[in-house]
C-alpha positions, 0 to 999 in steps of 0.5 A: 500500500505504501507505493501507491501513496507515495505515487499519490503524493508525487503526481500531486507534487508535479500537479502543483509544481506546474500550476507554480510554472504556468503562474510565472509563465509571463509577467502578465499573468500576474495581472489580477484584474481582467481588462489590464492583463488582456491590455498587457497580453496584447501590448506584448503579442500584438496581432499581426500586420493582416488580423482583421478581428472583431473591430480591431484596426477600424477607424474610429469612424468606421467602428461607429458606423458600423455601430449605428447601422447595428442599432438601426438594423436591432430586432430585424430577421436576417431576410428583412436587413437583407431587404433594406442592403443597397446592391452595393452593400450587396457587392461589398460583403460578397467581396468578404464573404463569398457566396460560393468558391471554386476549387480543384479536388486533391483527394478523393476518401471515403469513410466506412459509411459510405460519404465521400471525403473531398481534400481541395487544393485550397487545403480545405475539406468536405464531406459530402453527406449524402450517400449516393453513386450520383456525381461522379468526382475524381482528383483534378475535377474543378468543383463549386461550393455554394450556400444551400438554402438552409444555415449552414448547408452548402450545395457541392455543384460538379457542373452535372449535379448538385450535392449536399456537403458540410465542412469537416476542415 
């Protein structure tokens, strides 16, 4: 009985020697209160010269846009703020979200249920989730992805026939 205590008490050991680690990891753990250590972890790991996140590099004036269009747009369904979007706000947001992409297929796997699993050459891949010998796809095939009708539902189309597919990566 004695060597699993003492097996006890190393694991316990080592467990609070790595809290004590993380703790000392970086001066700005130390930091107690929330708003100051995020300040200081992003003073110290800014992002990049790229990172577009949340309202992170806007100008003032576009933040506030932004926020004037979100109090005027407040208790609208998604259909009705389309409605009401001129054609070019339309054209701007597909320019930074796409509606549909195009790509080649590296790679053709099946899993054991039968679905097909795609590896497109931009390094994404896609699982086609309908179970079916229809839309005969092979590497080299040029595709296009593009939204379905419901949320989060995407329409494989191979030129010849439309599939449901859903993003695994």
């Amino acid at each position: 009985m004695r060597p699993v205590r003492l097996s006890v008490f190393v694991v316990a050991l080592a467990a609070c020697a790595q809290v004590a680690m993380a703790a000392d990891s970086h001066p700005c753990a130390a930091t107690v209160d929330p708003a100051a250590r995020l300040a200081c972890y992003d003073k110290a790991f800014p992002p990049g010269p790229d990172a577009r996140y949340g309202d992170v590099g806007m100008s003032p004036a576009e933040r506030e846009a932004k926020r004037q269009q979100a109090v005027r747009d407040f208790g609208l369904s998604g259909s009705q703020t389309e409605e009401r979007k001129s054609d070019a706000q339309r054209e701007a947001e597909r320019e930074i979200h796409p509606d549909r992409i195009e790509a080649g297929i590296s790679k053709v796997s099946y899993r054991a249920s039968g679905e097909r699993v795609l590896t497109l050459d931009n390094g994404q891949v896609w699982m086609i989730i309908e179970v079916t010998e229809k839309g005969f796809l092979k590497a080299g095939d040029r595709i296009a992805i593009k939204n379905g009708m419901l949320p989060n539902t995407y329409m494989l189309d191979t030129g010849r026939i439309n599939l449901r597919a859903r993003r695994i990566q």
